[in-house]
C-alpha positions, 0 to 999 in steps of 0.5 A: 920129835921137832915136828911134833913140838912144832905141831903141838905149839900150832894146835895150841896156839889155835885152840886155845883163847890167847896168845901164846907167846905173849902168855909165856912171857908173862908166865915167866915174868910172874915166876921171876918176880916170885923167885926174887926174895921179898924185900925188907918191910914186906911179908912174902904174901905182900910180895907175892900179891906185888908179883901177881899185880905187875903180872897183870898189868905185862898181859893187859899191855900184851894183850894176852887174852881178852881184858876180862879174862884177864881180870878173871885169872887175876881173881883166881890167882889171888884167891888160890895163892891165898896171898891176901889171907890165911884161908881159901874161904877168906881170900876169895872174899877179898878177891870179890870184894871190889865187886860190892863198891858204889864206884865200879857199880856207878861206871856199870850203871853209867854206861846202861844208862847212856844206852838210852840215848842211842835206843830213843834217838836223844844220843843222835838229835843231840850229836846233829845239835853239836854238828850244826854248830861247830862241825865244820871241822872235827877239831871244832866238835872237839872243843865243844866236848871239851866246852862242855865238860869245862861247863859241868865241872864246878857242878858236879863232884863226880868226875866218872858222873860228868865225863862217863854219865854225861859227855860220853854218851853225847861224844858216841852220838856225835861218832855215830852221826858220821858212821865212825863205830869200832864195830865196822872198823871204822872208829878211826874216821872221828870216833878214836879222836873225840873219845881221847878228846872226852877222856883228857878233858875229865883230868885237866876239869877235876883239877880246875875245881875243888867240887869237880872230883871226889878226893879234892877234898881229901886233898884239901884236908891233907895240904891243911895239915902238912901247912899247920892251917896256914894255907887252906884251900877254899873254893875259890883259892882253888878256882883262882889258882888253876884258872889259868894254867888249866884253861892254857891245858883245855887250850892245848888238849884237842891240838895234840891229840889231833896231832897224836891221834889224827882223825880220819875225817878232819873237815866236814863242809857238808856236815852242818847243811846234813845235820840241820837236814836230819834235825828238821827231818827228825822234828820235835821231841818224841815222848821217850826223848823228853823222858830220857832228857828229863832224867838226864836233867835230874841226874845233872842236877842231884849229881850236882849236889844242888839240893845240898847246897839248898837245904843242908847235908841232909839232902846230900846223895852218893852218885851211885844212888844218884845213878841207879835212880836214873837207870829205874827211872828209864827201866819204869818208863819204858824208855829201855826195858830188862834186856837192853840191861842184859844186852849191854856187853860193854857194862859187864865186861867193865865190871869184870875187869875193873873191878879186878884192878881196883880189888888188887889196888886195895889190897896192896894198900890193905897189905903196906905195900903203898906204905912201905914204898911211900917210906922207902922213898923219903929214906932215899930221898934224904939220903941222897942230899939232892938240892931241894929243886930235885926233891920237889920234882922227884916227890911230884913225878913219883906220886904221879907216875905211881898211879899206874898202880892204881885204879882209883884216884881216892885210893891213891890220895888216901894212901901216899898224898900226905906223906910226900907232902909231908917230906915236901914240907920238911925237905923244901924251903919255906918260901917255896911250899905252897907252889909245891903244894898247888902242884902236888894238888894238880898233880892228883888229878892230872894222873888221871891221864895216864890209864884206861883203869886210872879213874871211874871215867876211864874204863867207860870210854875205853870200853866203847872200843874207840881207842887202842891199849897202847894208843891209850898209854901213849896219849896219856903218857904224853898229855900227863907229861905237857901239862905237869910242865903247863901247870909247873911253868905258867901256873908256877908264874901265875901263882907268883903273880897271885902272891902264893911265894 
């Protein structure tokens, strides 16, 4: 009888497409969270849809089956429980719902995209430009990333535009151009570096500027609120304040992920010498080249809301639209046809698996999960009597770190910034308010830097297969954590010196 068990758990551990130990433990941790009672202040469908989002996270870190599948049974368990609704026909509405959203289909049609680059050459002539000039070292590309972003910050309110749209697609020439590609097992030579590299960069721009992402100016309209419009956010009041603390992170950044995440290949002296040769070897700019930049240009430009800022909000554009244009504009022109559209994996899976994540997200908000766990904490809070030193970290490192529960940085502004800012105002001593503020504001973008699904740009650079789950996790961790303390000491002095408390 053993034996058989013992040839029965082989055949199936074989056969079937995941790991099955790791998928045990996730069964059982679904099945325990679904025999706890549901707590107070939530249905047992919010519970149950709690449950089901906690399980999904446990097999994405374990990695039971491909991330994709397990977007896939998320789908499946949410709308067969019906937790979300009262019919099978109405849950797996809401099961699909995320799929109709202009952010997931701005990630697919970014990543489509940045398969021009590579297909007319741009993507390489690009990568040797960046070589040539600052690829004595590996850490110097880093910096010229990071430059880069840094650049196209105050211009363009999409941060998944900037870093996904934008950067990405220079970081994989650049990674290519030194034969690092996760397809050969070789993305550790610079790839895995560069990629952390261009993901960490997107977080600590976002927060340098009120244009940089899409829910600053959520956030700008909340900390207006909680002050009774006594302190309001301009652009420049914003600039001004993260100035300093944001460049000592942008500083720092590509230093410790080198240290985090070393690259393989750290000095290149050869590296200029070879990419001025293959530049000249190269020669001008072909004519699908100068189309593929010449999009990009536009892209640049509408995504920097430039004719807005000219001729009125009338002009103004949603990035995905922005996006799609770009994407027929390539397809009409011949610079990539249909199937590289259908050949571009990566694109797709994201779409499956992202957008799985943001529809569980919705609903727990849709449900009151967000709000029940929002007013649990300020009733703790207040009945702790803890000093209102513990009270201001306890409110930045909560709304933080309970972005893991999140896969969109709107989604979270939108239902828990305005009520820890409210506690804040009530709890903290008058004098010290804005700088709680100013760090509450950081803080909505530096939580960015904890996921590869915290924000539209994440998904995108994680999904060139550059970086591991958990290395991913663990430099996020890590980086989340040095500039909370960046932004907390230097830029808590340096709004001192600015005369904010």
């Amino acid at each position: 009888m053993l034996a058989h068990l013992k040839r029965t758990f082989r055949y199936f551990n074989q056969a079937v497409p995941f790991r099955l130990v790791p998928a045990l433990i996730t069964s059982v941790v679904l099945i325990s969270l679904l025999l706890i009672p549901a707590p107070d202040g939530l249905t047992p469908k919010a519970w149950g849809l709690v449950a089901i989002f906690l399980t999904t996270i446990v097999a994405i870190i374990l990695k039971v089956m491909p991330i994709g599948v397990m977007a896939m049974m998320a789908i499946v368990i949410v709308s067969f429980s019906q937790v979300t609704a009262s019919s099978s026909k109405a849950a797996m509405a809401d099961a699909l719902s995320s799929f109709s959203s202009p952010l997931i289909w701005l990630i697919v049609v970014a990543i489509l995209i940045s398969r021009g680059l590579k297909k007319t050459g741009l993507g390489s002539r690009i990568g040797l430009i960046f070589i040539a000039l600052l690829g004595a070292r590996t850490i110097g590309i880093g910096y010229g990333l990071t430059l880069c972003e840094l650049v196209l910050a105050p211009f363009t309110p999409s941060n998944t535009a900037r870093g996904g749209g934008i950067v990405h697609p220079i970081m994989l020439s650049i990674a290519n151009a030194f034969e690092s590609d996760p397809a050969h097992g070789t993305e550790r030579k610079v790839g895995t570096y560069l990629a952390l590299v261009n993901y960490h960069a997107n977080p600590i721009t976002s927060a340098m500027f009120l244009t940089a992402t899409a829910p600053n100016p959520l956030v700008v309209d909340y900390v207006a609120k909680v002050t009774q419009q006594n302190f309001h956010l301009s652009w420049a009041t914003w600039a001004t304040c993260m100035l300093l603390p944001g460049l000592v992170c942008l500083l720092l950044m590509p230093m410790v992920i080198y240290m985090l995440a070393p690259p393989q290949v750290k000095t290149t002296p050869n590296a200029i010498d070879y990419a001025r040769t293959e530049l000249a070897r190269m020669g001008p700019l072909a004519p699908k080249e100068k189309v593929m930049l010449g999009t990009f240009a536009i892209l640049l430009v509408l995504w920097a809301n430039v004719p807005a800022m000219l001729f009125g909000q009338a002009f103004n554009l949603d990035p995905t639209v922005v996006a799609f244009l770009g994407l027929f504009a390539l397809i009409i022109t011949g610079t990539i046809d249909w199937d590289d559209v259908l050949s571009e994996k990566s694109a797709w899976d994201t779409l499956v698996w992202f957008g799985a994540l943001v529809m569980m997200a919705e609903q727990l908000n849709k449900m009151g999960v967000i709000n029940w766990f929002s007013d649990g904490m300020k009733n703790l809070i207040v009945a702790s009597g803890m000093p209102w030193t513990s009270i201001a970290l306890v409110l930045l490192l909560v709304f933080v770190f309970s972005h893991y529960f999140f896969a969109s940085t709107t989604a979270h502004v939108s239902a828990m910034l305005l009520a820890f800012l409210t506690v804040g105002a009530q709890l903290l001593p008058a004098h010290y308010l804005i700088p709680f503020m100013l760090l509450m504001t950081a803080g909505s973008a530096i939580m960015m830097t904890l996921t590869h699904y915290a924000t539209g740009t994440s998904p995108i650079i994680f999904g060139s297969g550059y970086v591991s789950l958990g290395l991913w996790w663990r430099v996020g961790f890590v980086m989340c954590v040095i500039e909370l303390l960046i932004f907390g000491v230097i830029g808590g002095l340096w709004w001192k010196l600015l005369g904010y408390w």
